[in-house]
C-alpha positions in Angstrom: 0.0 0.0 0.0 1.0 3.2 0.1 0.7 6.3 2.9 -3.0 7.7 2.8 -2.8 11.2 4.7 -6.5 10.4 5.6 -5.5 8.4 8.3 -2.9 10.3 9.5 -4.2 13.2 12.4 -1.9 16.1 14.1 -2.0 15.3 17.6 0.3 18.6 18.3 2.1 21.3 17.3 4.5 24.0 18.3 5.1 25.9 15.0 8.4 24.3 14.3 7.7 20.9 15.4 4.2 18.4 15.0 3.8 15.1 16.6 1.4 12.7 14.1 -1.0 10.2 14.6 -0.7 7.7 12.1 -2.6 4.1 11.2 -2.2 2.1 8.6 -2.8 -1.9 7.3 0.9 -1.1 5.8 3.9 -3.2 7.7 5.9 -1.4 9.8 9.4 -2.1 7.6 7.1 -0.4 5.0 6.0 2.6 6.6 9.8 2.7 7.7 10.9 2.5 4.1 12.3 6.0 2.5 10.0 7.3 0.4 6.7 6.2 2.0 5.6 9.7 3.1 6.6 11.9 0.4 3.3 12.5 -0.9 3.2 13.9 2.7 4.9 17.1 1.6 2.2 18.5 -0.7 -0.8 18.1 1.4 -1.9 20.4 3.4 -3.3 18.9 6.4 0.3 16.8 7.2 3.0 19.0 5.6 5.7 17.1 6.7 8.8 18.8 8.3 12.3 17.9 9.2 12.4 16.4 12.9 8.9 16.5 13.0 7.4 13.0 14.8 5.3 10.5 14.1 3.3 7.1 15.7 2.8 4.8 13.5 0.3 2.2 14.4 0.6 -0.8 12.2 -1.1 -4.2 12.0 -0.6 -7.0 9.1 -1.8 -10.3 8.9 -4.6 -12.6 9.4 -4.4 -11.6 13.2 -3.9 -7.7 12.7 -1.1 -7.9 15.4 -0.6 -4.6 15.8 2.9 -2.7 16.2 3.7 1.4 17.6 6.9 2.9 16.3 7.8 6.2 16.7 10.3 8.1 13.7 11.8 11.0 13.7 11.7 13.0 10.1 15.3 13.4 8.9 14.7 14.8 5.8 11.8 16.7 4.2 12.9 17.9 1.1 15.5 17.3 -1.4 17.7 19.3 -3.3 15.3 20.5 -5.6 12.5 21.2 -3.5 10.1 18.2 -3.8 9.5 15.6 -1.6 11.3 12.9 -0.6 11.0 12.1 3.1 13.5 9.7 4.7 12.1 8.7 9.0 14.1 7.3 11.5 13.0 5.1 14.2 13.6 6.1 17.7 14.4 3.9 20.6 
């Protein structure tokens, strides 16, 4: 699949910083994978920053089992100005 800013919700922000709400079928490795938020960057209700955070709640399988990781935005942009959003887990 791929990220569906529908189901991803601003739980805060500070101006320079926004922690995100975000749940998905996807698998976590997935949603960990550079590139999976940079539609994230055009849309205007999760414009996507550098060190901004998000939750990701995930679940896959027959059993939904159901994961929380946290990232970290690294990168929002690229050299040219579009999107291409690499996250880091935190531990």
């Amino acid at each position: 699949m791929s990220f569906d800013a529908t189901k991803m919700h601003c739980l805060f922000s500070n101006g320079d910083q926004s922690l995100y709400l975000y749940n998905t079928a996807d698998a976590a490795a997935t949603v960990a994978a550079d590139g999976y938020f940079d539609s994230a960057i055009d849309d205007e209700q999760v414009p996507l920053r550098e060190k901004d955070l998000v939750i990701a709640v995930t679940s896959t399988g027959v059993s939904a089992s159901m994961d929380v990781d946290v990232y970290v935005v690294q990168n929002a942009l690229d050299e040219s100005g579009d999107g291409d959003v690499t996250v880091a887990a935190l531990s």
